[in-house]
N, C-alpha and C positions, 0 to 999 in steps of 0.2 A: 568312587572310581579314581578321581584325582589321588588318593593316598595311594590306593594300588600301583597310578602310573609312578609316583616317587620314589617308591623301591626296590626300582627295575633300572636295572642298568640296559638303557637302549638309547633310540633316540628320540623315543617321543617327548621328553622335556622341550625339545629343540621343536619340533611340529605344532607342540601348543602355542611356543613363540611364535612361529614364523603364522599359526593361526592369528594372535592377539596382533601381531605388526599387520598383518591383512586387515583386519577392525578398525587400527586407526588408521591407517590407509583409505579404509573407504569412508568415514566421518569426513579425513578432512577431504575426499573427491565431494565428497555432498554440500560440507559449508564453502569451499567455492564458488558453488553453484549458486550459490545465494540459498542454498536448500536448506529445510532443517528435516528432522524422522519422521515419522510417520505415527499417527496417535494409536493410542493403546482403546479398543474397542468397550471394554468391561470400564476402564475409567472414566470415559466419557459420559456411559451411562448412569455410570457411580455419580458423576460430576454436577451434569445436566439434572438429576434428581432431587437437589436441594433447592433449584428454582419454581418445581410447578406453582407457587403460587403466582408466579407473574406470566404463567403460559400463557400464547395470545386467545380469546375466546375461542376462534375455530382450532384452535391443538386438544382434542382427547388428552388422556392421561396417558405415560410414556412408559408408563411400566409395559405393555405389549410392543411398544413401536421399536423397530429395529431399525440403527444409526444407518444412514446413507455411506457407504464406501466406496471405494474404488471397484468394487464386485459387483453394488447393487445394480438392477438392471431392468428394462421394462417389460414386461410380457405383453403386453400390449397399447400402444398410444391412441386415444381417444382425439376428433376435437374438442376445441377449450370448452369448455362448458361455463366462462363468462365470469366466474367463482371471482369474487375480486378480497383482499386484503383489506382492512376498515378499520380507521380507530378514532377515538372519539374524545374531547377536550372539549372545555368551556372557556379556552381562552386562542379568538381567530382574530386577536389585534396585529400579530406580525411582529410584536417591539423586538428588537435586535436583529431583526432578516437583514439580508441585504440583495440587492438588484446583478443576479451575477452576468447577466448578457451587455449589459451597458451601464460599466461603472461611470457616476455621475461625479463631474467634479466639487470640489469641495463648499462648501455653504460657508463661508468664511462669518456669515450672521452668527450660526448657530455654534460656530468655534469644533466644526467636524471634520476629520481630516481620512481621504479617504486612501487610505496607502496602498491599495492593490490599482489604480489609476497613477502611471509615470511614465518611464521611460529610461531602456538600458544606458547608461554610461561609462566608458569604457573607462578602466583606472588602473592604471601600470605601478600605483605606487607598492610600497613594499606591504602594504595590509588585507592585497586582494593576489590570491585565492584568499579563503581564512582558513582552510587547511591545506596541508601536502600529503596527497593520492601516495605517495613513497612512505612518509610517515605515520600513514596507518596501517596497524597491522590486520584491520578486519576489513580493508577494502575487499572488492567483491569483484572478480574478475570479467562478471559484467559491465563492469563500468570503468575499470581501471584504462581510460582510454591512451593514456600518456604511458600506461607499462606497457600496452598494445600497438605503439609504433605512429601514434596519433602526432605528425610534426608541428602542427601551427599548435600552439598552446593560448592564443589571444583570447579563448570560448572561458577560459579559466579569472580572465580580469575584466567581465561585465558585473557591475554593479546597478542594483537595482533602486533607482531616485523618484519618490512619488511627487507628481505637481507637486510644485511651495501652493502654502507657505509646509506642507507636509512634511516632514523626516520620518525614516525607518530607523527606529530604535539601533545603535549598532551594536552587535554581534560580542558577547561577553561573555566565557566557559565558564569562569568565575562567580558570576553572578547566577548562569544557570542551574548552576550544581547544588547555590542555596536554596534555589526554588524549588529544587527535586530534593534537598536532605528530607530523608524516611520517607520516602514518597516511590512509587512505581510511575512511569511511567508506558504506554501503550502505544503502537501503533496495529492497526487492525484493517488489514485487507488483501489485496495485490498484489504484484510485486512493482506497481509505481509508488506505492507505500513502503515498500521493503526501499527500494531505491533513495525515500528522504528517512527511511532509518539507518540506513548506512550512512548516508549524511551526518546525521545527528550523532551516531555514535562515534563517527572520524571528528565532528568537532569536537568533541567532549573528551575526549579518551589523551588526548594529548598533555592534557594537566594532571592524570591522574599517577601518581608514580605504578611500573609496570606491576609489583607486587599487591598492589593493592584493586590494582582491575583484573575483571575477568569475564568468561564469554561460555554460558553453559545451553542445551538445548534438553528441554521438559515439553514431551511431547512434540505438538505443533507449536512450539514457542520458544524464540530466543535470547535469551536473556543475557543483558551486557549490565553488571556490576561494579560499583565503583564501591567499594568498602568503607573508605573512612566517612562518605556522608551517607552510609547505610541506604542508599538508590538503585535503582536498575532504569535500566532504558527496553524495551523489551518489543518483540514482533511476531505479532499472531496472525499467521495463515489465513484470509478468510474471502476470497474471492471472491464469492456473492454476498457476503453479512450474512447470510442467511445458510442453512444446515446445505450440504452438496455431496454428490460424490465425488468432486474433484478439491475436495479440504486436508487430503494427504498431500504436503507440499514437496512429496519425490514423485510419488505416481498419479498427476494430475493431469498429464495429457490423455484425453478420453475420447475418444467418436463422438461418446452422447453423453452428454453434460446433462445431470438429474439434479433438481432442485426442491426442497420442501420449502414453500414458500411462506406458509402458516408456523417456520419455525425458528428462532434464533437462538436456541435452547443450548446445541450444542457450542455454542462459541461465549455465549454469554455467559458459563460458569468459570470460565479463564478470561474473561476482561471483566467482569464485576466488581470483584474488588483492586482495580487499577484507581490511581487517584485523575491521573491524567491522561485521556484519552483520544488518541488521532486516527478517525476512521477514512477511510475510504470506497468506492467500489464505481468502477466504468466500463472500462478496458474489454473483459471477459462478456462481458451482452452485447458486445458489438461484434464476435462473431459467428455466429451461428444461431440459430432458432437454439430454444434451449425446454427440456421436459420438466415434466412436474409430476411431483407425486404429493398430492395433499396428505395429509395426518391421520382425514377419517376415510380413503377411501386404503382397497385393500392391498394388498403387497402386489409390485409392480404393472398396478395400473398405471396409466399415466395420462396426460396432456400436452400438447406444445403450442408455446407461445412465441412470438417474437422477443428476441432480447430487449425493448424497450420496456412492453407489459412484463415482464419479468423482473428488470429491475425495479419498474414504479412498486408491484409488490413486497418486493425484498426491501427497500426503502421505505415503506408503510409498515410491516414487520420489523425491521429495524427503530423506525419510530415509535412504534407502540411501547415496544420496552422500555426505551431511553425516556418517553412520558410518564410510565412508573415506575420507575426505577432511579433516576438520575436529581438528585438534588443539586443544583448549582454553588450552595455554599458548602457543600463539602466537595466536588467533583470537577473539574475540567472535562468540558466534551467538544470536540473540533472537529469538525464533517470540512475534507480537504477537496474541492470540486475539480472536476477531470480534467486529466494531465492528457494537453494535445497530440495529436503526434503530426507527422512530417513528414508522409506517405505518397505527397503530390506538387512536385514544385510546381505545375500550373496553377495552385492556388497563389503564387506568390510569386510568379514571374509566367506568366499566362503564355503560353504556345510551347511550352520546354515539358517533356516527360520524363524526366526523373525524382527525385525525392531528396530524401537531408544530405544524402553524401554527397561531398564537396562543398560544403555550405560553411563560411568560415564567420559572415559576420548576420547579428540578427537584423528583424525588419523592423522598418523606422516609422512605417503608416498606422498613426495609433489606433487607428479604428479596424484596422487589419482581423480577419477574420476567415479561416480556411475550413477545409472539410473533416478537418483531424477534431473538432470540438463539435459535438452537435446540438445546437442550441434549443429544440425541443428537449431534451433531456435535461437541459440544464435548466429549463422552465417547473417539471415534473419536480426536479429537486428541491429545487426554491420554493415549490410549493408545500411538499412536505417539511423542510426545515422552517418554514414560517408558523408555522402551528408550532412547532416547539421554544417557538418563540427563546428567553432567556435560558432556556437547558443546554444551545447547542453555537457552539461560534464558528460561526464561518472563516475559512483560508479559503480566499478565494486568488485562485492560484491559475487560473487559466487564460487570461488574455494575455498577462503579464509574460508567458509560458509560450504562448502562441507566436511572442518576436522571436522566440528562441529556435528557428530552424538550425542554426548553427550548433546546437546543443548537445544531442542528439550521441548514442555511444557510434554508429552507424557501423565501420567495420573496423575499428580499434576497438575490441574486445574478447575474450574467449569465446570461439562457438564448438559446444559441445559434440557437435556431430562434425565428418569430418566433410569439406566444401569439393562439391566437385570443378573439373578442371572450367567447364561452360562456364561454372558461378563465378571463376577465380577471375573470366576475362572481363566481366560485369559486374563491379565490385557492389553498384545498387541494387542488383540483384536480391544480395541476404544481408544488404544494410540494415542494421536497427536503428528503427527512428521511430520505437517507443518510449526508449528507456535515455536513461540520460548520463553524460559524463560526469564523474565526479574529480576532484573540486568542480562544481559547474553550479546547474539551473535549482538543483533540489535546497543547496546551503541556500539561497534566496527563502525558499520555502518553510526553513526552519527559521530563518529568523523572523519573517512574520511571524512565527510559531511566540519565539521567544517575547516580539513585540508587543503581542498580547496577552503574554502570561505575567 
């Protein structure tokens, strides 16, 4: 048909164009968004089928199961039937955990330095932001808080100092770019994970000359390339770790959030062979009750749980694999713990109701602790990452996170829908105070990153 339209004198030559400018047009309205496309159905299943030997015991065999989407749906919800997730190891010593509710200071005996216990300090000299939000070109307009009209810029020169005798390794693109030659690198989860992968890749990208970088999306996965040290920096969709109907990272807002909790299958045939690994997941079980369809029961039964039992599952399913799967001497695995948020200035100035917006500087009470972290969860966590003992290092990025009210993109950012006139006179109203400014709180979070790689 294409030959047929070229030897017509009309004007559809000119309709195909103004088709092909519509396409990139709406790519880039989507990579704005921090968005990447939507996964291709038949590949996934192609994908996920070179893993069944590491399927969790309670997953059947996947050649009948059909992938969770955006379509799937419940026909009917059951109560929970108690069904819990379970995996099993001969090694419950704990060596390399660590205590993420109350970071202990340092044991100066044992010569241990605990770098997620310090304290912000503020530093105007000319080394803090480590990047410029102007000079990346893959900032993300959710966060680009300074393009968005954000005045005070002082949330841009907090530097992150652990108790002495501690140091945080400082911040070197150089040195990073050796540690990733021929190497993938991963991040895997939310979009508080997408938010220190834009970090990471505004650090990075600056040394790279422009022809030799580049920024491609495969599936639910985005990949940033740097060519002459043959790397990527990369960021896979995965909200719950676990298989979901909301793992299309365009059409992810849903009523009813379905989960297979018995599955990591689909997500774990595109992070497997990554060398270095940074997962996450919080955010998403904390709003809503969320369904379940196990593996062996049949198409769209279902169960609802509370997002807490929900997670502890998808974090035991997550565990199982990374216990057979993950070798430590060939592999990096980093489990990064929940990024606060800043939804209730009574937590931090007790009788005031409103939240992060207007919030210029962080809080100085080290023991400081609000309702945006919730610390059974992060018990739940710690207990599962202790079983896996040396397969998985903790970023333990949350209290440290929790001074950062001032952080926050709040409403210096693009909001996709348009704000009604009510919201405009209450600007706390549609502040976000999940996510965060960049150059900000995430560049901290990479460089722990880097400090332990």
């Amino acid at each position: 048909m294409l030959q047929r339209w070229s030897t017509k004198k009309s004007r559809l030559p000119l309709v195909g164009l103004l088709f092909m400018l519509a396409l990139v047009v709406t790519f880039m309205v989507l990579y704005n968004q921090c968005s990447i496309h939507h996964t291709n159905r038949e590949q996934d299943l192609l994908e996920t089928s070179t893993l069944t030997s590491s399927v969790h015991p309670n997953l059947p065999p996947r050649n009948n199961l059909e992938v969770l989407d955006r379509f799937s749906q419940c026909n009917s919800t059951n109560e929970y039937s108690g069904k819990k997730i379970g995996w099993f190891d001969h090694d419950t010593s704990g060596q390399g955990s660590a205590d993420f509710v109350a970071a202990a200071a340092p044991k100066e005996e044992d010569n241990i330095c605990d770098v997620f216990s310090g304290k912000w300090v503020f530093d105007n000299s000319s080394s803090y932001p480590l990047h410029k939000g102007s000079d990346c070109p893959y900032m993300c307009d959710q966060l680009a808080c300074e393009k968005y009209g954000r005045p005070d810029l002082e949330y841009q020169h907090w530097r992150w100092q652990p108790h002495p005798p501690c140091n945080l390794k400082r911040w070197n693109a150089t040195e990073m770019w050796e540690m990733l030659r021929g190497k993938r690198m991963m991040f895997v989860g939310d979009s508080l994970n997408r938010n220190q992968w834009v970090s990471m890749v505004c650090l990075l990208q600056s040394i790279i000359p422009r022809d030799k970088q580049s920024m491609s999306t495969n599936a639910h996965i985005t990949i940033f390339k740097a060519e002459d040290y043959n790397a990527t920096v990369e960021f896979l969709w995965a909200p719950f770790l676990v298989e979901s109907n909301s793992d299309d990272p365009v059409y992810r807002k849903l009523d009813e959030r379905i989960i297979r909790p018995d599955s990591v299958l689909k997500h774990a045939s595109k992070w497997q062979h990554a060398d270095i690994l940074i997962f996450n997941t919080y955010l998403w079980w904390r709003r809503r009750p969320v369904k379940i369809q196990w593996s062996s029961k049949e198409k769209g039964s279902c169960e609802e749980v509370n997002g807490a039992e929900g997670m502890e599952m998808a974090m035991n399913a997550w565990a199982h694999w990374i216990f057979n799967n993950i070798d430590p001497n060939t592999k990096r695995v980093f489990f990064v713990t929940m990024s606060p948020t800043h939804i209730r200035s009574g937590d931090w100035n007790p009788g005031s109701e409103g939240n992060c917006y207007g919030e210029k500087k962080p809080i100085e009470e080290e023991s400081y602790w609000g309702s945006g972290s919730d610390i059974p969860t992060m018990r739940m966590v710690e207990r599962v990452l202790r079983r896996l003992g040396p397969k998985v290092s903790v970023l333990n990025i949350t209290q440290l996170s929790e001074y950062r009210k001032d952080g926050h993109s709040s409403v210096y950012r693009k909001f996709w829908e348009p704000l009604s006139d009510e919201s405009l006179k209450n600007p706390a109203s549609y502040a976000d105070c999940n996510h965060w400014c960049l150059p900000g709180v995430p560049d901290v979070w990479n460089q722990l990153l880097f400090h332990f790689l």
